[in-house]
C-alpha positions as CSV (number, residue, x, y, z in Angstrom):
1,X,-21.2,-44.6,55.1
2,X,-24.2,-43.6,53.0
3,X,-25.7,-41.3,55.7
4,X,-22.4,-39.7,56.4
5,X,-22.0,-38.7,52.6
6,X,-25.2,-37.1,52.9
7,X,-24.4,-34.8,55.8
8,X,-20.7,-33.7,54.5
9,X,-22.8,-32.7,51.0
10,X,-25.7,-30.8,53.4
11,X,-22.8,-29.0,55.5
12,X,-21.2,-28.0,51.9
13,X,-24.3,-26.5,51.1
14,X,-24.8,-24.8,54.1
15,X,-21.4,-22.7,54.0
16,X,-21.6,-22.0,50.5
17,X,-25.3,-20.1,51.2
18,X,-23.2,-18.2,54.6
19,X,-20.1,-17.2,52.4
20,X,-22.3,-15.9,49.5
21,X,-24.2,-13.8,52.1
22,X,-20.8,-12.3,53.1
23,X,-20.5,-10.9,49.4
24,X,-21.2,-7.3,48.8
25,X,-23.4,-7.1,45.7
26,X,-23.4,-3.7,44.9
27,X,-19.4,-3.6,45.8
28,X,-18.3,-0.7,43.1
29,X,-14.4,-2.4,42.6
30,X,-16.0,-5.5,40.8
31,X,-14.4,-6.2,37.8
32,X,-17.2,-5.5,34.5
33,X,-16.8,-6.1,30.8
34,X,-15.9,-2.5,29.0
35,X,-18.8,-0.7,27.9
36,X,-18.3,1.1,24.5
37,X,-21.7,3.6,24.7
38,X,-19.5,4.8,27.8
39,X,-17.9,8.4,26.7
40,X,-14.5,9.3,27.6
41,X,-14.4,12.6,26.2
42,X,-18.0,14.1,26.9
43,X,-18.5,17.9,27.0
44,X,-18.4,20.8,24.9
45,X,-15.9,21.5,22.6
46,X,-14.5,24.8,21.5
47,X,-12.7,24.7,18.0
48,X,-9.5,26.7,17.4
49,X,-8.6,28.3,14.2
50,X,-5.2,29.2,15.1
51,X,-3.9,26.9,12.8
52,X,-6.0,27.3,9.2
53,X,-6.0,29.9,6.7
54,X,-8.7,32.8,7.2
55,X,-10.5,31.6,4.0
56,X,-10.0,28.0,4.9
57,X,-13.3,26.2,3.8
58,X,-13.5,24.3,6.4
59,X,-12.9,27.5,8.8
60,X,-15.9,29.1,6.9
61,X,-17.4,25.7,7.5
62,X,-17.0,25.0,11.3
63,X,-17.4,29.0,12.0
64,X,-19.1,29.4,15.9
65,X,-19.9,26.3,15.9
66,X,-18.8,23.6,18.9
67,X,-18.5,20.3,18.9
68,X,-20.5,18.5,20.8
69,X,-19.5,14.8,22.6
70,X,-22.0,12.6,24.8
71,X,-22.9,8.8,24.6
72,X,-26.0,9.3,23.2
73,X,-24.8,11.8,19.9
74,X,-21.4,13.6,18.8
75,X,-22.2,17.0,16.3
76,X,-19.7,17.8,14.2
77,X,-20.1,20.7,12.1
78,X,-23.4,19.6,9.9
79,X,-22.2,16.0,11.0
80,X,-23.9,14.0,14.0
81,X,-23.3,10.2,14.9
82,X,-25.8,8.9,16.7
83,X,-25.8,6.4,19.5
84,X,-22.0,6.4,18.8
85,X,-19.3,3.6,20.1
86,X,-16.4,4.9,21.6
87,X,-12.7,2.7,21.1
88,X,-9.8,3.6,23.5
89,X,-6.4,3.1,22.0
90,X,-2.6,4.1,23.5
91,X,-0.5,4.7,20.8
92,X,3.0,6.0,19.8
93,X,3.2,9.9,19.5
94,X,5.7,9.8,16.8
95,X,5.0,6.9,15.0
96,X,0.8,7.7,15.2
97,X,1.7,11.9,13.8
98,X,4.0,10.8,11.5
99,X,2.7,7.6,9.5
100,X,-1.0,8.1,10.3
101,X,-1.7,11.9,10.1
102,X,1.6,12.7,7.7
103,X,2.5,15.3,10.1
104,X,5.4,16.4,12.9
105,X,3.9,16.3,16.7
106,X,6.7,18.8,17.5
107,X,4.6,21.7,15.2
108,X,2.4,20.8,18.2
109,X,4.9,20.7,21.0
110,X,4.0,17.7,21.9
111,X,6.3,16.2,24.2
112,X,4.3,13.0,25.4
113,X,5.5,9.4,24.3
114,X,2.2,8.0,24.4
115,X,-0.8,9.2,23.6
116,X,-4.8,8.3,23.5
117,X,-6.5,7.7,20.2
118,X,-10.5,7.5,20.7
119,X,-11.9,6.3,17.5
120,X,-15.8,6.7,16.9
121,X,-18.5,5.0,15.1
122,X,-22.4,3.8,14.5
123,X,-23.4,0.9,13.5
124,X,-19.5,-0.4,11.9
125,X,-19.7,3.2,10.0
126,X,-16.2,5.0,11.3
127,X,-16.9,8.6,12.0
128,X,-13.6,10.5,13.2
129,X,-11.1,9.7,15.5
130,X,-10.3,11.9,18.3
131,X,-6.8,12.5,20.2
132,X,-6.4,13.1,23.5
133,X,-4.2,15.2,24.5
134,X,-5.1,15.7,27.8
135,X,-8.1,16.5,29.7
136,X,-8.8,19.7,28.1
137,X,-7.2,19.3,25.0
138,X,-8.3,16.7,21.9
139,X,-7.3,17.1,18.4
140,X,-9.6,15.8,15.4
141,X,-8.5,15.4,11.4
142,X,-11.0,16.7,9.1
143,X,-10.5,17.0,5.4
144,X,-7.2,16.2,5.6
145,X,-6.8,19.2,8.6
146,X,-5.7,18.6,11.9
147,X,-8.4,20.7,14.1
148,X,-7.3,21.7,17.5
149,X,-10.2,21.4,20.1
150,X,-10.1,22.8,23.4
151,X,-12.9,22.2,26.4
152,X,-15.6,24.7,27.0
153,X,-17.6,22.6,29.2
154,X,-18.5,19.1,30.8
155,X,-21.9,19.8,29.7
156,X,-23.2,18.2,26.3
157,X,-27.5,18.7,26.6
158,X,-27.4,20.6,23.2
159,X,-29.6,18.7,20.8
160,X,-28.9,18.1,17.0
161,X,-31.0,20.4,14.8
162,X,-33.1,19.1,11.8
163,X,-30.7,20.4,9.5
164,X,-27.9,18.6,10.4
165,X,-26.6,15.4,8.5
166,X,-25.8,12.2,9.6
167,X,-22.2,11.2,8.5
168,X,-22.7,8.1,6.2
169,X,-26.6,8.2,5.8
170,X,-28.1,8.4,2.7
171,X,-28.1,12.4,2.1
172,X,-24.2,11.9,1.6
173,X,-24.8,10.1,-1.5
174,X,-24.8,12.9,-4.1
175,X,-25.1,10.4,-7.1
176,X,-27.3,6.9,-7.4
177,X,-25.1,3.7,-6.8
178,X,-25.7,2.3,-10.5
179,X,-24.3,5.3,-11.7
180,X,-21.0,5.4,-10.0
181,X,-17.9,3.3,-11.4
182,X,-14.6,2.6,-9.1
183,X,-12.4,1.6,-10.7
184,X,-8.5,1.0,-9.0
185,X,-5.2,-0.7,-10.4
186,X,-2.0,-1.0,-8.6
187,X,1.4,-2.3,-9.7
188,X,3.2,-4.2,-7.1
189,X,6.6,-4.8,-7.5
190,X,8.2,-8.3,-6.2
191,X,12.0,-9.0,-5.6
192,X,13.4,-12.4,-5.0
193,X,16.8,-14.1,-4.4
194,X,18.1,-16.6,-7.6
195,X,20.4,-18.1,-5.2
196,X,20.7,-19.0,-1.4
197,X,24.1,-17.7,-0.4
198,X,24.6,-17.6,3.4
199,X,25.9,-13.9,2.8
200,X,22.5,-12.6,1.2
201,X,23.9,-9.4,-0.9
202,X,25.2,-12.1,-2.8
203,X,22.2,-13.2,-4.1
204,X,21.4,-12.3,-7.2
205,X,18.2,-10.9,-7.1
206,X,14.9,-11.3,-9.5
207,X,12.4,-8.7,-10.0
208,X,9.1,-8.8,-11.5
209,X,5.8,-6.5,-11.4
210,X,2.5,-7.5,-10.2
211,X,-0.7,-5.3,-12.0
212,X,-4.1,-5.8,-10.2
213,X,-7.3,-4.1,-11.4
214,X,-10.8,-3.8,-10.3
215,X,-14.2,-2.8,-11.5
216,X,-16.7,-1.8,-8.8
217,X,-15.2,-4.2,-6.4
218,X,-14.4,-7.0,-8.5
219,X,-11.8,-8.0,-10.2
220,X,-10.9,-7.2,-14.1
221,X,-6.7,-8.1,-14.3
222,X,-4.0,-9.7,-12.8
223,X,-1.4,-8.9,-15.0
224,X,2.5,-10.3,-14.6
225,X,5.6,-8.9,-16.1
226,X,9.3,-9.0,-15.7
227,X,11.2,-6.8,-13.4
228,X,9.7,-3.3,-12.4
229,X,7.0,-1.7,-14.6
230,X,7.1,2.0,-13.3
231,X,4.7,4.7,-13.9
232,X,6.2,8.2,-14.7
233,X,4.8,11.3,-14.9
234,X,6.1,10.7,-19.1
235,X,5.0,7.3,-19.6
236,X,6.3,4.1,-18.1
237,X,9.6,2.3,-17.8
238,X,11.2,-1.4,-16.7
239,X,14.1,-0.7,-14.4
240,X,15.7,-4.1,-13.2
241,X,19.0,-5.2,-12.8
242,X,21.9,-7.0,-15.3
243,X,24.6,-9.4,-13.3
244,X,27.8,-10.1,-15.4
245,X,29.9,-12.3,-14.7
246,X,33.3,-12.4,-15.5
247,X,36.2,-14.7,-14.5
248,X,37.5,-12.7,-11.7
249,X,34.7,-10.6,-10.6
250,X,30.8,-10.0,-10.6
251,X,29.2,-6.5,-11.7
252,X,25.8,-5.6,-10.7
253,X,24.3,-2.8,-13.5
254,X,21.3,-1.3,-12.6
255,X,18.7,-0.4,-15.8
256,X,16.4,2.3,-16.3
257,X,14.6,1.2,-20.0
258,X,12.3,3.8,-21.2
259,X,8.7,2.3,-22.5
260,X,6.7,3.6,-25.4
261,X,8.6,6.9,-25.2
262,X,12.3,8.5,-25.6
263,X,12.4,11.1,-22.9
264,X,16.4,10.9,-21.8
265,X,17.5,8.6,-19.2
266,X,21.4,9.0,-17.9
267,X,22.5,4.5,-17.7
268,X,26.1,5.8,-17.0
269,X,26.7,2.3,-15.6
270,X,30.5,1.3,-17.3
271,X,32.1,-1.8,-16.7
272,X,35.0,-1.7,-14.5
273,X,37.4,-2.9,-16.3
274,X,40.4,-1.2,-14.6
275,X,39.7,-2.9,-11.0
276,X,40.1,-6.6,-12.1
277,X,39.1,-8.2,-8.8
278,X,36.2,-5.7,-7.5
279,X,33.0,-7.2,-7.3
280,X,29.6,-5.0,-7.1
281,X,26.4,-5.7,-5.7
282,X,23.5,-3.9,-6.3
283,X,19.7,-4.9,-4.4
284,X,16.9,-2.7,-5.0
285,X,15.0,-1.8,-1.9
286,X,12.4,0.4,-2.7
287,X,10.7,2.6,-6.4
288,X,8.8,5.3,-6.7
289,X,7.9,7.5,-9.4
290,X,11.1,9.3,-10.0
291,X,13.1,8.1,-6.9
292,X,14.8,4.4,-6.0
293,X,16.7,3.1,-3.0
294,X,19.2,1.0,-3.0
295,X,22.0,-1.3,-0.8
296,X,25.3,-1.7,-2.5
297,X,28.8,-3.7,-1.7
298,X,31.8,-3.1,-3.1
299,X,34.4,-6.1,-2.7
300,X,37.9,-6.0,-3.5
301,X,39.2,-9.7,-3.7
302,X,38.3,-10.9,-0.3
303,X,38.9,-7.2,1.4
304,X,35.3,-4.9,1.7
305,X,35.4,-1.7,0.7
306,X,31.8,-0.7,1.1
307,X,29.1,-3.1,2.8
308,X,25.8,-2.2,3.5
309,X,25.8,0.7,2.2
310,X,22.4,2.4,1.1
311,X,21.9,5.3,-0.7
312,X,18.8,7.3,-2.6
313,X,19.1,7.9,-6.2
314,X,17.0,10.0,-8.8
315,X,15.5,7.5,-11.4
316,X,17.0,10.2,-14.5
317,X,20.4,9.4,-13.3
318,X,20.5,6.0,-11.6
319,X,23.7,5.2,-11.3
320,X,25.2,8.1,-10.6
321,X,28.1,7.9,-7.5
322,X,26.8,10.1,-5.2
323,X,23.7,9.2,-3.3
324,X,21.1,12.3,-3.0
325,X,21.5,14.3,0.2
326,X,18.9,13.9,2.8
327,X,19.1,17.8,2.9
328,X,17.6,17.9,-1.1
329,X,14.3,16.1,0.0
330,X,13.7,17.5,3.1
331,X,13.1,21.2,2.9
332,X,13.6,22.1,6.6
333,X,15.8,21.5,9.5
334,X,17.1,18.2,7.8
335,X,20.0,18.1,10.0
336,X,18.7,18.7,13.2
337,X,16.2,15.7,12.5
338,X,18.5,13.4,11.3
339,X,20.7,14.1,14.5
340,X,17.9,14.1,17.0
341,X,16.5,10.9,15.0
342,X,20.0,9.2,15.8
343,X,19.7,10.1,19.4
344,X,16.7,8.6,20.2
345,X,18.1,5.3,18.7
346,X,21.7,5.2,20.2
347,X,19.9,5.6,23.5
348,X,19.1,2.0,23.7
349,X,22.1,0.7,22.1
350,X,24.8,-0.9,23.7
351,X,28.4,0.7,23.9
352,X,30.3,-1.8,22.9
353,X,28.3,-1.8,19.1
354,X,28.4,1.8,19.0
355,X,32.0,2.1,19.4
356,X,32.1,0.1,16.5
357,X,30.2,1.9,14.3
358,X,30.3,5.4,12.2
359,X,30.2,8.6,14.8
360,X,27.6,10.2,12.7
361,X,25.0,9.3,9.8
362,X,26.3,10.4,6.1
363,X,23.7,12.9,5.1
364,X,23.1,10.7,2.1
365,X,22.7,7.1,4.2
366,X,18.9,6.4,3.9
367,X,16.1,4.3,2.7
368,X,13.0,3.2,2.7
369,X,11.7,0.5,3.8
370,X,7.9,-1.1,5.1
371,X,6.7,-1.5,8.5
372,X,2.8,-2.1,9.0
373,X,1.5,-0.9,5.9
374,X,3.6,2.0,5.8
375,X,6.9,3.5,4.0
376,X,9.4,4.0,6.4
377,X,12.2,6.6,6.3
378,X,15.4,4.6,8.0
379,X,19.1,6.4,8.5
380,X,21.7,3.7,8.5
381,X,24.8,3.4,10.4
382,X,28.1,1.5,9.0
383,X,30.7,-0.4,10.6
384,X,33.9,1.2,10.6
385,X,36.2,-1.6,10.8
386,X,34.1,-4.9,10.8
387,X,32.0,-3.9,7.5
388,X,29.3,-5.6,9.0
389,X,28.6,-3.8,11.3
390,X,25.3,-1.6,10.8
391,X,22.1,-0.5,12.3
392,X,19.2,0.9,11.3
393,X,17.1,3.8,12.5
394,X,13.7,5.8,11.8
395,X,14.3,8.7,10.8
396,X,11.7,11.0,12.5
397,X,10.1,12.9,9.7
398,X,6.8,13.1,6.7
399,X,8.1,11.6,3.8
400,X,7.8,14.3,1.3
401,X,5.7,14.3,-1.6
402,X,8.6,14.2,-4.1
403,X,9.7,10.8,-2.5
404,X,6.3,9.4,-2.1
405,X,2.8,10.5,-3.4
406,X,0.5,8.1,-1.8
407,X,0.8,5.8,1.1
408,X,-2.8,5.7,3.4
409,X,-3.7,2.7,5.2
410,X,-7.2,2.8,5.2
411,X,-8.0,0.1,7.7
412,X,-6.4,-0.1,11.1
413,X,-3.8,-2.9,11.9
414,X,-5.3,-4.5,14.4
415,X,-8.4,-5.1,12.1
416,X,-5.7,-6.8,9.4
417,X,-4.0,-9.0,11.7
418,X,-7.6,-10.1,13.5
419,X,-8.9,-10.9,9.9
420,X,-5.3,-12.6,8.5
421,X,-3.2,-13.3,11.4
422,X,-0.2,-13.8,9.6
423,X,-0.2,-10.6,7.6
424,X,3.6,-9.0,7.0
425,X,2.6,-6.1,5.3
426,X,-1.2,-4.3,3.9
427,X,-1.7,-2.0,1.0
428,X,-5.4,0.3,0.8
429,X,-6.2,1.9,-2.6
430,X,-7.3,5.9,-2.6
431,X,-10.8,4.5,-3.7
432,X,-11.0,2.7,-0.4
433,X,-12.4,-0.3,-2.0
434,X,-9.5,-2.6,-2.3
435,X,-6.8,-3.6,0.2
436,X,-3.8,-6.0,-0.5
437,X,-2.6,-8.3,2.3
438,X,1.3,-9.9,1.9
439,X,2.0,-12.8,4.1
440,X,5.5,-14.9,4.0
441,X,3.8,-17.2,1.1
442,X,0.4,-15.3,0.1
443,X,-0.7,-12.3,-1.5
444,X,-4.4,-11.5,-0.9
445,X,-6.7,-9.2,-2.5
446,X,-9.4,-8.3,-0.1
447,X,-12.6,-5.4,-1.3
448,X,-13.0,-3.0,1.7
449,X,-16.5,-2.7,3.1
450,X,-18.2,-0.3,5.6
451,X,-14.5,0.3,6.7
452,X,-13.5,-3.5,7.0
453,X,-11.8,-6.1,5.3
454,X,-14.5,-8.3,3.0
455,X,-15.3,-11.8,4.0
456,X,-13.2,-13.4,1.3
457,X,-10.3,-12.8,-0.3
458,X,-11.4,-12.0,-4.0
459,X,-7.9,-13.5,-5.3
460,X,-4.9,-14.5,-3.7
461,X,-1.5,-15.9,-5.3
462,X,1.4,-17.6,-4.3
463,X,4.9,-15.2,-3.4
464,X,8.0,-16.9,-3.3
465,X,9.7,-15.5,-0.4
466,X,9.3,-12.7,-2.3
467,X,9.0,-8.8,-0.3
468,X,7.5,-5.8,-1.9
469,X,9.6,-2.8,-3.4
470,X,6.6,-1.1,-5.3
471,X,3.2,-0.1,-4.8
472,X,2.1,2.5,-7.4
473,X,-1.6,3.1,-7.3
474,X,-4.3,4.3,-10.3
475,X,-7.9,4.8,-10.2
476,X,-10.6,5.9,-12.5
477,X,-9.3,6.3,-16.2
478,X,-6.0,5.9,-15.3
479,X,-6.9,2.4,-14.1
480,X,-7.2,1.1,-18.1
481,X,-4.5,3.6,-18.8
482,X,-2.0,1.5,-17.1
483,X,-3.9,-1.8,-17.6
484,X,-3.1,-1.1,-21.5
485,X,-0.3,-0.1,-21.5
486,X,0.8,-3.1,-19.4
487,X,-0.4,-5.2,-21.8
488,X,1.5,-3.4,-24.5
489,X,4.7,-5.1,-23.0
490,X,6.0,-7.8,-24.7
491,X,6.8,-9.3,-21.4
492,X,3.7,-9.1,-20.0
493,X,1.0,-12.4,-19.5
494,X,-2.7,-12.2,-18.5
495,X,-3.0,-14.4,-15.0
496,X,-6.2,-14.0,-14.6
C-alpha cells in the first residue's frame, strides 16, 4: 500500500513538470496587474485658443507652447510632473461637464454618453486631469478654463527646461508656512421630522443650524442654533417654519426673521381663515443666500388639491404664490433644456406612469436637491389625478450663480466612499482644507491633506435622521465674522 502511494505521488509530479513545459511563458494575452507609469495619452499636444479671450492671461501664458505627455514627464505651460501616475476613469458626459467642470458639453458638441477622465499625479500631489475625447482630441481645465488640446504628434522626446516649475514643489510657495493663516467656517443647516406619520409631508418638520470653524486645520467652533442661520449679502437672518394648529385644520407659515439689521422682508403669510378645512404643508428642501426651495400640499378635508408640489422662491418675498420661473434664473434657452431634460427622463419610464402624470413640466416646478456632494437642479412631474403621482428629473443645466455661489467637491467620490464607506453626502471648503462627511447617523469633519481625506476625523457628531438643506461657506475674516455674529444669537450654544 505504502509503495503504491509513493508511485501515484512520483507520477503526479511527473505530469505537473510535462504540463508546465506546455505553457508559453512569454504568451502576450496573460492577464497582468495595471500599470499606472503606463501613458495613455502620450504625444505632443497642440493648444487651441479658439475658445479664450485674445488678452486671456492664460492665453498670454500658454502662447506657442505645447503640451507635452510621456510616462516619464508631462510639461504644462511652466508646469512639469515628473515620473507622473496616470488614473483611467469612464464617466458620465453630462453629469462629469455639468457638476464637475460647471459647464454644458453641448458648447462643445459633444454627443458621447461616456467619456474618459485621465487624472494625473506625483507622489499623491494631483496635477490636472485630462479628458479624452478621442484619439486626437483631450480637453484640460486650467484656472478655472476649459483648454481644448488637439494632437500634433505621437512623439514626446522634448525635455523640460531649467526654467520650468514643478507643480506643487517648493517654488509654488510664495509665502513661509508660519506665516500663512486658513481659516474656514461653514453653516450647515439640518431638517428633521417631529413626528413619524406614514404620509411624511405630514411631519412637522424641525430645523436647526450647524456653524463649524477652523484655524489652520484645527478646529476653533462648533456652534448650534435653532432653525436656519443664513448669511445675506445684508447681514444674517433665521428663516424656519411656524405650524398652527387649529381645530379643523393645520397651517404651515414659513418665516424669514431679519438678524441684527432691518432691511425689508415681504412675510405675506395670512392665516386662511376663509377655507375652514384646508390644511397646508410647507417642507423646506434647500437655502441659499437669497433663494429657497420648497414642497408644499394643500388639503381640503380629505380631497388634495396640490401634492408634491415644489416650487423656488426668492428669500425677499417668501411666501409669495407664484413660484419663480425657471426662465428668470436661467438666462438662455431655458425651455428648450427643460424640454430636452424631460426627454431624456421619460425615455426610460414606463407608459402606464406617464399616462398618469402632467404632459409637460410647469416652468416653475423645480428644486434642488444633493446627490454626491453636489446641488442638483431636479424638474418634477405631478400626478394628474392620483396626486401622488410624481417623478423627478435632472434638469440638464450649470446652476447659475444667482441660485448657488459655491458648490466644489474637492476630493473625488470614490476617495470618500473608500475612506467612509457609508458616506450619503460630502462638503469641501474653498480653502481645500476641510471636508464634511454626512452618513445616515454621523457627521464628520475630516482636514484635507495632499488632496486626500486626513486619517481621523477631527470631530464628528451625532444627526438624527437629519439631511442637509444648507451649506454656506466663509473663509479668512469672514470666518470670525460669521463665528460672532453666530454667537450674537440668543439661541445659539457653544458645543465644542
Amino acid at each position: 500500500m505504502r509503495k503504491s502511494k509513493i508511485l501515484l505521488i512520483f507520477m503526479i509530479f511527473i505530469c505537473s513538470l510535462t504540463i508546465t513545459a506546455c505553457v508559453n511563458l512569454d504568451n502576450k494575452n496573460n492577464i497582468v496587474a495595471p500599470n499606472n507609469n503606463s501613458c495613455p495619452i502620450e504625444g505632443t499636444w497642440k493648444i487651441d485658443f479658439s475658445n479664450l479671450d485674445k488678452d486671456s492671461k492664460l492665453r498670454l501664458r500658454l502662447k506657442n507652447k505645447d503640451v507635452i505627455i510621456n510616462s516619464k514627464y508631462i510639461i504644462l505651460g511652466n508646469e512639469v510632473c515628473k515620473s507622473p501616475d496616470f488614473k483611467v476613469k469612464t464617466v458620465k458626459t453630462e453629469e462629469y461637464f455639468l457638476y464637475k467642470l460647471k459647464s454644458n458639453p453641448n458648447k462643445l458638441n459633444l454627443d458621447k454618453k461616456e467619456i474618459e477622465v485621465i487624472s494625473t499625479s506625483s507622489d499623491n500631489n494631483p496635477f490636472y486631469d485630462f479628458i479624452k475625447i478621442d484619439e486626437k482630441k483631450l480637453l484640460v481645465y486650467v484656472d478655472n478654463q476649459l483648454l481644448v488640446l488637439t494632437k500634433k504628434s505621437n512623439s514626446s522626446s522634448i525635455e523640460p527646461k531649467h526654467n520650468t516649475i514643478e507643480k506643487n514643489s517648493q517654488q509654488d510657495i510664495v509665502m513661509p508656512k508660519r506665516y500663512t493663516l486658513l481659516r474656514t467656517g461653514v453653516l450647515i443647516g439640518l431638517k428633521s421630522s417631529k413626528e413619524d406619520y406614514v404620509d411624511e409631508y405630514k411631519n412637522e418638520k424641525k430645523y436647526r443650524t450647524i456653524f463649524i470653524s477652523s484655524r489652520n486645520k484645527n478646529l476653533k467652533n462648533v456652534i448650534e442654533t435653532e432653525n436656519l442661520f443664513v448669511p445675506r449679502k445684508d447681514g444674517f437672518c433665521e428663516i424656519g417654519v411656524n405650524r398652527i394648529n387649529n381645530s379643523s385644520n393645520i397651517q404651515d407659515a414659513i418665516f424669514v426673521n431679519p438678524l441684527y439689521n432691518n432691511y425689508p422682508i415681504k412675510n405675506n403669510f395670512r392665516l386662511e381663515q376663509d377655507i375652514k378645512n384646508k390644511s397646508i404643508y410647507r417642507d423646506i428642501l434647500f437655502v441659499s443666500n437669497d433663494y429657497i426651495s420648497i414642497e408644499y400640499n394643500d388639503i381640503n378635508k380629505d380631497k388634495l388639491i396640490d401634492l408634491y408640489k415644489v416650487k423656488m422662491l426668492p428669500i425677499d418675498n417668501i411666501n409669495a404664490m407664484a413660484g419663480v420661473n425657471i426662465g428668470d434664473i436661467i438666462d438662455k434657452d431655458s425651455e428648450k433644456i427643460l424640454a430636452s431634460s424631460l426627454e431624456s427622463c421619460i425615455r426610460s419610464k414606463d407608459k402606464d406612469i406617464l399616462n398618469k402624470l402632467e404632459r409637460s413640466c410647469r416652468k416653475d416646478s423645480f428644486f434642488l436637491t444633493r446627490r454626491n456632494g453636489h446641488w442638483i437642479l431636479k424638474g418634477r412631474l405631478n400626478g394628474i389625478d392620483d396626486k401622488e403621482e410624481y417623478i423627478d428629473f435632472n434638469i440638464n443645466t450649470e446652476i447659475p450663480e444667482k441660485i448657488l455661489n459655491y458648490d466644489d467637491l474637492n476630493l473625488s467620490w470614490n476617495s470618500i466612499k473608500s475612506k467612509v464607506p457609508n458616506a450619503l453626502d460630502a462638503y469641501t471648503s474653498p480653502n481645500k482644507d476641510l471636508a464634511i462627511i454626512t452618513t445616515e447617523k454621523e457627521l464628520y469633519v475630516y482636514t484635507i491633506e495632499d488632496g486626500k481625506l486626513s486619517n481621523k476625523a477631527i470631530y464628528e457628531m451625532e444627526l438624527n435622521k437629519e439631511t442637509v438643506v444648507m451649506a454656506e461657506w466663509a473663509t479668512a475674516d469672514y470666518a470670525k465674522k460669521w463665528t460672532d455674529s453666530i454667537l450674537k444669537n440668543k439661541n445659539a450654544h457653544i458645543i465644542k
